[in-house]
N, C-alpha and C positions, 0 to 999 in steps of 0.2 A: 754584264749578262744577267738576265733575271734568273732566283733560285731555282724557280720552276724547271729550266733548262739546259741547270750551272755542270749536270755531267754530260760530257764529247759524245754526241753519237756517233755510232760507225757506218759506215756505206755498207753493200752488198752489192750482189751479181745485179740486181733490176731497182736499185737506190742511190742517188747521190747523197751528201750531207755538204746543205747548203746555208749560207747565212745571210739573217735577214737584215738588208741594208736602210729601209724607210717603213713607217709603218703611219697610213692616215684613216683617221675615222673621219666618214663623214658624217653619223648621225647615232644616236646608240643601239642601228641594229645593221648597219653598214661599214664597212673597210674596207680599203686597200693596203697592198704591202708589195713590196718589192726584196729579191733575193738579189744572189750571186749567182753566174748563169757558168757553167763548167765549159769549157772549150767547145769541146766535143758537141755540147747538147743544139742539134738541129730540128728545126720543125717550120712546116710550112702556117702563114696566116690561117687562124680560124682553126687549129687545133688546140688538143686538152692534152693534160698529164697528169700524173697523178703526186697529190702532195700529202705529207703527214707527220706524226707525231708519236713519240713513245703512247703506248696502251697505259703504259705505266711509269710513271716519272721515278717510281723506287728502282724501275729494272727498265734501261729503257736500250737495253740489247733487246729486246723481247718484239714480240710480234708487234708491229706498228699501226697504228691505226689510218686508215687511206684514204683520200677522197678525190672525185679527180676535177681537173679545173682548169677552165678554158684558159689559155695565157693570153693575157690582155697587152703584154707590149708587142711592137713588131718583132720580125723575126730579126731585124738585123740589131738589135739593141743590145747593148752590153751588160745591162739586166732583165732579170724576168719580171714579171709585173701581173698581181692576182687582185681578182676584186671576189670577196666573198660578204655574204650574209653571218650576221652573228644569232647563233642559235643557243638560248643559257641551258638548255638541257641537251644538246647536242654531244654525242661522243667526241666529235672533233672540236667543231667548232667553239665550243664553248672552252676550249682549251686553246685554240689557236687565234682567236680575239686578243689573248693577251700576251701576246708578241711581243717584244722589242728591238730594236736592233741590236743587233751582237746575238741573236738568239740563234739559234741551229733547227732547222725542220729538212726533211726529207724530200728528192725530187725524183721522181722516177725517170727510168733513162729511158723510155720510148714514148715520146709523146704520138696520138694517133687524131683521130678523127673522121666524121663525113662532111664537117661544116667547112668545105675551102673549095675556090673555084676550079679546081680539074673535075669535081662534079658537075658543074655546071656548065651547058652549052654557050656559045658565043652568045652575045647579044649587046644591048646599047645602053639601058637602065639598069643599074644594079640599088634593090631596096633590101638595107638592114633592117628587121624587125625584132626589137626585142624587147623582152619585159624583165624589171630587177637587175637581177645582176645577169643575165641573158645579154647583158652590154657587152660584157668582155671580151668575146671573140672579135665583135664588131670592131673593138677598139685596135685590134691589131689587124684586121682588114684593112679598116679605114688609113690606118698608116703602112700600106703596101705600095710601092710605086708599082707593079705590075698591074695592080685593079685600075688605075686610074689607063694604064695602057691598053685594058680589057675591055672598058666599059667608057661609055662617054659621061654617062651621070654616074652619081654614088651617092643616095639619099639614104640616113641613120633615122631611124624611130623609134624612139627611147618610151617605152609607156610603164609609169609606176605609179602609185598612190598618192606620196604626198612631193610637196617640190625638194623637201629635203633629200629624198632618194634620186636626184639628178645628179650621180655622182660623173664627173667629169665636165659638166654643163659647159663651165665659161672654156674650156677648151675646144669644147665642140662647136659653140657659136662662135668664138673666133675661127671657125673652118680651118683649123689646125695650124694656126699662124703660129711658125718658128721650128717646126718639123724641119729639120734638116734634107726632108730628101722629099715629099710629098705637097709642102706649102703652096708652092706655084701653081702644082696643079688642082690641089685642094679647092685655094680658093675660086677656081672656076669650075670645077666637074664637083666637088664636095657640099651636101645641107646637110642640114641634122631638124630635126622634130620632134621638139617632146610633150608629149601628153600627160598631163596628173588629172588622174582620176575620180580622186577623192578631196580635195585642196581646191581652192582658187586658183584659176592657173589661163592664160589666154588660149590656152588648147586642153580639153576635159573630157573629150570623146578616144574610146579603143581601138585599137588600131580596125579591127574588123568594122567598127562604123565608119572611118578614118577612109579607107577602102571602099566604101560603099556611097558613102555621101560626097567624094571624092576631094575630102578634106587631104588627106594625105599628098596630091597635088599642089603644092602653094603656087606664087607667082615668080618662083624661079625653076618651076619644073620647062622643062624644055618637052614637047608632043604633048598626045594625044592625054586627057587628064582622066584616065581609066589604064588596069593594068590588062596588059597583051602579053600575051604569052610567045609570042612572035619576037618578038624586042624585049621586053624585058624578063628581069630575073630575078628570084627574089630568094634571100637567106632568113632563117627564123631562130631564135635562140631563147627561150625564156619559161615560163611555167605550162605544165603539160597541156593544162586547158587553152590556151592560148596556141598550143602548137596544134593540137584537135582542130580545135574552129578554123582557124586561117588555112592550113591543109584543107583541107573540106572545102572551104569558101575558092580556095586558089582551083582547085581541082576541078571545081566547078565554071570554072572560068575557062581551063583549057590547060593549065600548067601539068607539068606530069615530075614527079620527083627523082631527082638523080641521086649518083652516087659516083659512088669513082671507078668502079666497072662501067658503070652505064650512066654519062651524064644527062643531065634534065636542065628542067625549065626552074626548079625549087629544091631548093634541100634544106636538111636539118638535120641537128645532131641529135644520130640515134642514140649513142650510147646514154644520153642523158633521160631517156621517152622510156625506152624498154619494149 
């Protein structure tokens, strides 16, 4: 266990104290990490919780520092799995980049959300849109066998800067081959698309052009290569701009946004927007 870490934190009424099992960098301002998932802790795909860290590594009974985050594995998995950005002046972040295993971080015991399908009305296409780490919920979508029972397609669209932030890639182009419960369907109702933005890359347009010029379509989409708000349905997860314009653009189209009172044709995670 690293020093940073090396005294026990204690749980509380709305904290678990969990320990970190894997920890992967993909580039030096991305990682993933995976914990230990407590019995008890349930949550449906495509929701958040909150994770964190002593305020103070000299007192770290003390108020803890919070942030919340989408869980990227599935629900049925026997760990949890986070993909965060690394921020060096960050209060958290810049502190939870240097994780180890054996390390001890906080989970909080009510994971919530708007970004999962009881929002969302029946339909036939289901499209993940997200940017950065806006992946992560996706990730635990995509590995739901209900969505594949909900929806006939399930197309992922991963759009970030450079190709190094395609964190997950070769998983997702293999269309989730070796998933224990989703592969077979995967590889027939599951794509993935990803766009770099700023890099070389055989796809280099946003999703909102993506959408428009009906790149987003390839030649394994099945219908009409324009989105219908009739059939399909679409999830967004990623930087606020990104959620602005595509809301706007969708709306414009005919999509109307749910929630879990009142499902829709689009959602997105408010808690993350404001």
């Amino acid at each position: 266990m690293s020093d940073r870490n090396a005294i026990p934190l204690a749980p509380s009424a709305a904290l678990t104290v969990e320990t970190v099992l894997s920890v992967r960098h993909w580039n030096e301002h991305l990682f993933s990490f995976t914990i230990t998932r407590p019995q008890s802790f349930r949550f449906r795909s495509g929701e958040f919780v909150m994770l964190g860290l002593p305020a103070d590594v000299a007192n770290p009974g003390g108020r803890p520092l919070l942030r919340a985050y989408s869980v990227a594995s599935p629900a049925w998995a026997e760990e949890l799995e986070f993909l965060s950005i690394k921020v060096p002046d960050g209060p958290l972040t810049s502190k939870l980049q240097l994780i180890q295993p054996g390390d001890q971080l906080f989970l909080g015991r009510k994971p919530t959300g708007t970004l999962v399908t009881d929002a969302l009305l029946p339909g036939k296409r289901l499209f993940f849109l997200s940017t950065g780490t806006g992946l992560a919920p996706f990730l635990s979508l995509a590995r739901d066998p209900d969505v594949y029972e909900m929806f006939d397609q399930v197309q992922l669209v991963h759009s970030v800067r450079r190709v190094s932030d395609l964190a997950f890639r070769e998983e997702l182009e293999a269309q989730l081959a070796g998933d224990p419960l989703v592969q077979d369907q995967a590889l027939v109702q599951f794509s993935y698309l990803p766009t770099v933005t700023r890099e070389p890359f055989p796809v280099n347009q946003r999703i909102g052009t993506l959408i428009e010029n009906g790149g987003l379509f390839g030649p394994q989409t099945v219908g009409e290569k324009r989105l219908n708000p009739e059939t399909d349905r679409v999830m967004m997860c990623g930087s606020m701009e990104m959620i602005k314009d595509l809301s706007a653009q969708l709306e414009a189209l005919g999509f109307e946004e749910g929630s879990n009172n009142k499902p829709g044709t689009y959602v997105i995670e408010r808690a993350f927007v404001g």
